[in-house]
TIGU-375184 format. One record per atom (N, C-alpha, C): residue number from 1; residue in three letters; atom name; x, y, z. Coordinates in pm, whole numbers. Layout:
<atoms>
{atom NUM "ALA" "CA" {X Y Z}} ...
</atoms>
This chain:
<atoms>
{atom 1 "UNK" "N" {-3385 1000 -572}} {atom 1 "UNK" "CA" {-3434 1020 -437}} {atom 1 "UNK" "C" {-3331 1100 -358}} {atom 2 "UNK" "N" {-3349 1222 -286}} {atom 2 "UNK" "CA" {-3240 1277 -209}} {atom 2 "UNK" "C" {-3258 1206 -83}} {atom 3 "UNK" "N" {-3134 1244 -18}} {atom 3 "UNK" "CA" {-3104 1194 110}} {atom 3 "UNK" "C" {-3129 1296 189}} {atom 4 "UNK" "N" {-3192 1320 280}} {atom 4 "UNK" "CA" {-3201 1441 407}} {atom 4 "UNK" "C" {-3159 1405 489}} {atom 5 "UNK" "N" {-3081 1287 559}} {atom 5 "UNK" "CA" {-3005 1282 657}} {atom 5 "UNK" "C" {-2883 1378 639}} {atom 6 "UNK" "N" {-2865 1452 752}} {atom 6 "UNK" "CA" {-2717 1547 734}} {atom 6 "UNK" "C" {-2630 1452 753}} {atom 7 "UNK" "N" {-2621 1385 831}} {atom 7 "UNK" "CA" {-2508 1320 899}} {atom 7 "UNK" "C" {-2467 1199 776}} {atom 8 "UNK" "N" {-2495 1203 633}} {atom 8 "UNK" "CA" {-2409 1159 575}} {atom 8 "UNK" "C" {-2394 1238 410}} {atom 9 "UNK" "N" {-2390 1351 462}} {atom 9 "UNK" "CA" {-2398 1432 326}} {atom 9 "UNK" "C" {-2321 1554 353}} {atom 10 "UNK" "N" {-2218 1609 272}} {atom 10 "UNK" "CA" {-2121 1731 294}} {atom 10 "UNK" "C" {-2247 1864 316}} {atom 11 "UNK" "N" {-2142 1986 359}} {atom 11 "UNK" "CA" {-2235 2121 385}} {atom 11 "UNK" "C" {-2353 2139 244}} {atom 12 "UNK" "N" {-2294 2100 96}} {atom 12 "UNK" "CA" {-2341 2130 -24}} {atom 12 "UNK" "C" {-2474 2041 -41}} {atom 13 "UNK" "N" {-2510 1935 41}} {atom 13 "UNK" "CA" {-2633 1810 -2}} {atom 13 "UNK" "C" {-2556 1695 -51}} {atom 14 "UNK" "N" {-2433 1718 -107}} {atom 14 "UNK" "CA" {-2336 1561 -148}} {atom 14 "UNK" "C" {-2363 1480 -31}} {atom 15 "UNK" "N" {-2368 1330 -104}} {atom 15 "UNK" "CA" {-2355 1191 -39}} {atom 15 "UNK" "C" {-2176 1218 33}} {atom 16 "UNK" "N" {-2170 1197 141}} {atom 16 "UNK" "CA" {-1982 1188 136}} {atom 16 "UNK" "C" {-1928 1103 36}} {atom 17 "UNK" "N" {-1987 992 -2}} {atom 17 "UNK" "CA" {-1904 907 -62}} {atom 17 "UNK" "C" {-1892 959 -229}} {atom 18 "UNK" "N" {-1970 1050 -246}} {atom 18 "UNK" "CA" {-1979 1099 -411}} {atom 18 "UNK" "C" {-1851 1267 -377}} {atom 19 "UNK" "N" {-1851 1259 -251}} {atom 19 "UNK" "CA" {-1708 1369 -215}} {atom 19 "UNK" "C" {-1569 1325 -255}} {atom 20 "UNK" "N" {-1514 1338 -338}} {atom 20 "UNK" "CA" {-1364 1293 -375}} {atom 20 "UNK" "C" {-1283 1357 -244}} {atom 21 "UNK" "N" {-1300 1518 -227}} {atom 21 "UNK" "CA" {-1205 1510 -72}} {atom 21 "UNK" "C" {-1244 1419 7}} {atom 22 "UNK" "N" {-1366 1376 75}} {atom 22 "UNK" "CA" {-1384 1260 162}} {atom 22 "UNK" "C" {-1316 1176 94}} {atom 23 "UNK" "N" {-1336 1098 8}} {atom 23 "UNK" "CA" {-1295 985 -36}} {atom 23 "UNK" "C" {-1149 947 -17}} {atom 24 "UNK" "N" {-1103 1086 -41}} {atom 24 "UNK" "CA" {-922 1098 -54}} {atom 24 "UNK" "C" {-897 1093 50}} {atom 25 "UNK" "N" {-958 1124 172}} {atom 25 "UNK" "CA" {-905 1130 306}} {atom 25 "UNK" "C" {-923 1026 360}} {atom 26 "UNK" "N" {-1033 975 356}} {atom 26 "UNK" "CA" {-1081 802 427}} {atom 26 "UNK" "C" {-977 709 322}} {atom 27 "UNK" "N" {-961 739 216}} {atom 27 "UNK" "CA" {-804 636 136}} {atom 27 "UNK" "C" {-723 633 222}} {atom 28 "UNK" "N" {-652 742 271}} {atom 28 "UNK" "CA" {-561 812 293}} {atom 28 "UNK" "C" {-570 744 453}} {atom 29 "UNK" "N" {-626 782 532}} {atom 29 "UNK" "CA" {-632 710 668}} {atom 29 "UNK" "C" {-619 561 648}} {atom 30 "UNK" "N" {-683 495 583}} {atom 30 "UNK" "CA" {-693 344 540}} {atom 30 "UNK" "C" {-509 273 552}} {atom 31 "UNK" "N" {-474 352 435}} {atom 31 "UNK" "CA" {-312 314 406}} {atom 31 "UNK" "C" {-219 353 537}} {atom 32 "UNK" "N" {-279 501 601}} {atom 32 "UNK" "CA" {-219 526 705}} {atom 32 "UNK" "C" {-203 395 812}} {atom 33 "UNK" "N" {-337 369 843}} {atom 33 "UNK" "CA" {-407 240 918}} {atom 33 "UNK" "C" {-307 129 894}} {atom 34 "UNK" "N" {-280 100 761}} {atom 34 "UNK" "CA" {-230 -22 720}} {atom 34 "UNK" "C" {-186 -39 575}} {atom 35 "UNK" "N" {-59 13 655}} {atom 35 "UNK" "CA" {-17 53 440}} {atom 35 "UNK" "C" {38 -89 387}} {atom 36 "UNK" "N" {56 -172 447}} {atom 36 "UNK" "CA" {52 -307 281}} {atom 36 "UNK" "C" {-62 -315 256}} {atom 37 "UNK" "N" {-163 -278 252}} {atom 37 "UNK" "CA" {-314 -336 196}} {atom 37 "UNK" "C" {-258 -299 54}} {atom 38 "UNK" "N" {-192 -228 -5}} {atom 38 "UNK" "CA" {-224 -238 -162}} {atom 38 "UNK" "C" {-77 -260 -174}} {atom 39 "UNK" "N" {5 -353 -83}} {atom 39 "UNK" "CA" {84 -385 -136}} {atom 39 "UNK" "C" {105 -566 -135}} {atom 40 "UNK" "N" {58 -613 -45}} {atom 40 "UNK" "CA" {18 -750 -26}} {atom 40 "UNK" "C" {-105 -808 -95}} {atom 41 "UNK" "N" {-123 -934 -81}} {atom 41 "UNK" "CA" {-241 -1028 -161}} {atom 41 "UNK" "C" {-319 -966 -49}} {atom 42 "UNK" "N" {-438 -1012 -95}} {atom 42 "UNK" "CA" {-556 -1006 39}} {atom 42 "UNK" "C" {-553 -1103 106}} {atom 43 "UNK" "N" {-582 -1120 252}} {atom 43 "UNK" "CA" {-566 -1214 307}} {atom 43 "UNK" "C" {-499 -1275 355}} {atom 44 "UNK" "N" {-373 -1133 430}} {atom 44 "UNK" "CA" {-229 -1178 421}} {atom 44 "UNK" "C" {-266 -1199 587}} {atom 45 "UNK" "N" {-216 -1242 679}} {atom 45 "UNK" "CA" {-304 -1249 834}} {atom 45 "UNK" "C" {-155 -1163 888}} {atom 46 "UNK" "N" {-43 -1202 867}} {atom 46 "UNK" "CA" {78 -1084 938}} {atom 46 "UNK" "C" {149 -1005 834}} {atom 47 "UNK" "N" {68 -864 817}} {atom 47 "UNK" "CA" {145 -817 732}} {atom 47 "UNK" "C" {302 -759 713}} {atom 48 "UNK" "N" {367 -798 880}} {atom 48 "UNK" "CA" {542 -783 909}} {atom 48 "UNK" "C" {580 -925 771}} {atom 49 "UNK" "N" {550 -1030 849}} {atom 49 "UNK" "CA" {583 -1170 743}} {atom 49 "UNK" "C" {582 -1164 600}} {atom 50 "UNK" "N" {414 -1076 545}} {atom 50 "UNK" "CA" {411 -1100 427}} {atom 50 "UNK" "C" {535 -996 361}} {atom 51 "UNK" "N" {532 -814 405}} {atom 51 "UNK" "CA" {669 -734 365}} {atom 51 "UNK" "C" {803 -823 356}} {atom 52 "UNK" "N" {844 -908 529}} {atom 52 "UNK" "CA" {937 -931 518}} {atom 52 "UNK" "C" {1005 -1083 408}} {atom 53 "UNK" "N" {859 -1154 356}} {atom 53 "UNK" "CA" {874 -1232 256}} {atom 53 "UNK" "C" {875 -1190 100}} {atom 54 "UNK" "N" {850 -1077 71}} {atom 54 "UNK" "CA" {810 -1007 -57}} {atom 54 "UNK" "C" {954 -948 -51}} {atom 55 "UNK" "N" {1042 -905 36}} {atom 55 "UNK" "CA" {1160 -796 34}} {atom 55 "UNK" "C" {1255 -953 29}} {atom 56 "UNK" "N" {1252 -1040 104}} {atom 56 "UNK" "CA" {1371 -1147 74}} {atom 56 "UNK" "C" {1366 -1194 -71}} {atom 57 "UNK" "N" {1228 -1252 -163}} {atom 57 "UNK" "CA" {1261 -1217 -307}} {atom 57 "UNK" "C" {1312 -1115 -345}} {atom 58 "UNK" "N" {1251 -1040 -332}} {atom 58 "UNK" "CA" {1343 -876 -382}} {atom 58 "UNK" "C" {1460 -897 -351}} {atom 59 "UNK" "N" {1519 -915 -283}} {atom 59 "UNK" "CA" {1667 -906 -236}} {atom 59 "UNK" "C" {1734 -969 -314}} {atom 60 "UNK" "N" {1669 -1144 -313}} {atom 60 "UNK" "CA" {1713 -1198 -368}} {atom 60 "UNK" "C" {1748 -1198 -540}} {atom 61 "UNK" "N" {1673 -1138 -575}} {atom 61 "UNK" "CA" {1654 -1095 -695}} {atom 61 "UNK" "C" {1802 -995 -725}} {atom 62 "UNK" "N" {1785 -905 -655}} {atom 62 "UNK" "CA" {1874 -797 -647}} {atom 62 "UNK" "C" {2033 -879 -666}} {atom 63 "UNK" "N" {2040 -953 -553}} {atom 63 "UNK" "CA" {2185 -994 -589}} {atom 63 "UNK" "C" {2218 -1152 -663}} {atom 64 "UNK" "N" {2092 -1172 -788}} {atom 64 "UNK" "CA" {2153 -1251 -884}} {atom 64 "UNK" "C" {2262 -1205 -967}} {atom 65 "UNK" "N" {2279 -1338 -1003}} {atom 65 "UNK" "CA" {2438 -1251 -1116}} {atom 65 "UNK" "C" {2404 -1171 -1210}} {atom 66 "UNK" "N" {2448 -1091 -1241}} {atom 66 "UNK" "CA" {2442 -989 -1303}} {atom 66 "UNK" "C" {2365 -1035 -1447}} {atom 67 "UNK" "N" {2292 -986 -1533}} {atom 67 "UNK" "CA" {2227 -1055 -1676}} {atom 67 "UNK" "C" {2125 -1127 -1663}} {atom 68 "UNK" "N" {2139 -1191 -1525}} {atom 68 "UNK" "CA" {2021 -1347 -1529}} {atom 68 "UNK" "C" {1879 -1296 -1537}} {atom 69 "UNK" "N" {1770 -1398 -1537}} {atom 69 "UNK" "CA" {1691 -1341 -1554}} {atom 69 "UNK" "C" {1628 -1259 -1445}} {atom 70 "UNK" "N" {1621 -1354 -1276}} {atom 70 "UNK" "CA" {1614 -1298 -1187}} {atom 70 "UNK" "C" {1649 -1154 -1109}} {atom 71 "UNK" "N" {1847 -1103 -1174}} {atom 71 "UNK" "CA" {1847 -1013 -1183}} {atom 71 "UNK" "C" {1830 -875 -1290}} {atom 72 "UNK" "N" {1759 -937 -1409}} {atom 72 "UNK" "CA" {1636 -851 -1463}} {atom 72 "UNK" "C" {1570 -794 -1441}} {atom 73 "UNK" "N" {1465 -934 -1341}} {atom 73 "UNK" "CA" {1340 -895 -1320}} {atom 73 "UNK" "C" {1356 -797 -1172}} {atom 74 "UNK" "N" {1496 -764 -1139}} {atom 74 "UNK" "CA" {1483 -646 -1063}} {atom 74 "UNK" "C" {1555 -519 -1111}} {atom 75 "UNK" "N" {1632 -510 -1150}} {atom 75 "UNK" "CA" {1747 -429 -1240}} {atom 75 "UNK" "C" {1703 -345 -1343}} {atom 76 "UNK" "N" {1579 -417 -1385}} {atom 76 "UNK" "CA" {1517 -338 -1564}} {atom 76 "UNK" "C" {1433 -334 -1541}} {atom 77 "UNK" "N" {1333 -325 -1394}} {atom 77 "UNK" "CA" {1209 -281 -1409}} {atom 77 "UNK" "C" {1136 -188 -1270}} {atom 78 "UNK" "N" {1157 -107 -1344}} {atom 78 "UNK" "CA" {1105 64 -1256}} {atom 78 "UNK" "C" {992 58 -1177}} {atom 79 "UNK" "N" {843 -69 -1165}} {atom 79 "UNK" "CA" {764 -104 -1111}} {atom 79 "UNK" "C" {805 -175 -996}} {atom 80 "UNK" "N" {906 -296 -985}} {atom 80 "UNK" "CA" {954 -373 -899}} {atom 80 "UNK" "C" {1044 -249 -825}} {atom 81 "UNK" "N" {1131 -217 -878}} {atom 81 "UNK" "CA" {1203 -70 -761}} {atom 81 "UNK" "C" {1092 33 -663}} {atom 82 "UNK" "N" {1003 41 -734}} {atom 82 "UNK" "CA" {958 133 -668}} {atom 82 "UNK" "C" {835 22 -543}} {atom 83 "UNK" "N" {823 -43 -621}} {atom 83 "UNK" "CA" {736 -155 -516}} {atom 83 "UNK" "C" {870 -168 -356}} {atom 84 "UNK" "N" {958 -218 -408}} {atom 84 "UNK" "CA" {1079 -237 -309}} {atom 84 "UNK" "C" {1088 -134 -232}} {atom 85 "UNK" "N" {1111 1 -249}} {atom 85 "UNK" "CA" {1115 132 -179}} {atom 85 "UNK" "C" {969 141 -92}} {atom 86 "UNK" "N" {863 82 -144}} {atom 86 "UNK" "CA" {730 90 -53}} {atom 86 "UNK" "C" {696 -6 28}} {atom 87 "UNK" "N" {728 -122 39}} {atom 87 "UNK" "CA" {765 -200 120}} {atom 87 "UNK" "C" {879 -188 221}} {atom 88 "UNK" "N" {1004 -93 189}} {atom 88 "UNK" "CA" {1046 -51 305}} {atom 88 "UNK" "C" {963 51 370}} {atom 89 "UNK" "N" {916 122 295}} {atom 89 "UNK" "CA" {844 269 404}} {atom 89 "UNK" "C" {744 179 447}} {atom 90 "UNK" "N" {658 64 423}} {atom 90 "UNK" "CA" {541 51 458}} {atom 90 "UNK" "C" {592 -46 611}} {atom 91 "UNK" "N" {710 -138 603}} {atom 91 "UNK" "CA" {796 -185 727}} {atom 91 "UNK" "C" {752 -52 827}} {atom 92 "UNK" "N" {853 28 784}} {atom 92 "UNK" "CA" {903 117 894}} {atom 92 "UNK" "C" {772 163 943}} {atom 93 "UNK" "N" {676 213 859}} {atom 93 "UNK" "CA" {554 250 966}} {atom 93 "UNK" "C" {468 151 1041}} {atom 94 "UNK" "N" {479 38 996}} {atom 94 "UNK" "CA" {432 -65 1120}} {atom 94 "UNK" "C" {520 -72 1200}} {atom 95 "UNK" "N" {639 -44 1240}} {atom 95 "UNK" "CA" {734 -84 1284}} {atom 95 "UNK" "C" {756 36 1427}} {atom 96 "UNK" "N" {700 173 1352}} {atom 96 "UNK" "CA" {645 298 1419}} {atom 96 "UNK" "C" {542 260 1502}} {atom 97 "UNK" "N" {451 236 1422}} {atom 97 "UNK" "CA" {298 222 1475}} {atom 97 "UNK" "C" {301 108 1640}} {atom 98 "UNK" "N" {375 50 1585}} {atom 98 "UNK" "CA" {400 -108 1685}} {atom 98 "UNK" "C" {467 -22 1821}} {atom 99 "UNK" "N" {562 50 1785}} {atom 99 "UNK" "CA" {672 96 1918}} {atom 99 "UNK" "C" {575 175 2027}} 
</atoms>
């Protein structure tokens, strides 16, 4: 069945939502909007609390003794670092957004 409403279909007859540029851009605003959404559980109600509880493990992690497992599970794994680095940028832009 086509759609003949314009007002939800690109210049070409595409659905927007079958548009990957739309799609990429409404992502893209979303995270802008509220970038822990794909870094928190769902259902987090303050997402300052949930960053600033996810970065005190991290931290904590960070300065176990050296070998343990805790500082392993931050030290030897390239997923948890880079999670840590996005949770600071995702701080600072609420932190923007808020001022």
């Amino acid at each position: 069945m086509e759609n003949d409403d314009p007002h939800h279909t690109t210049a070409d007859g595409r659905l927007l939502g079958n548009d990957p540029v739309f799609v990429k851009a409404m992502a893209q605003i979303a995270f802008d909007l509220n970038p822990t959404a794909s870094l928190l559980p769902a259902g987090t109600s303050d997402p300052i609390k949930g960053v600033d509880g996810r970065l005190a493990e991290l931290n904590s992690w960070m300065g176990s003794p050296r070998g343990s497992d805790n500082w392993k599970k931050y030290w030897k794994d390239d997923a948890v670092q880079a999670e840590y680095r996005q949770l600071l940028e995702a701080k600072e832009k609420i932190k923007a957004r808020a001022a």
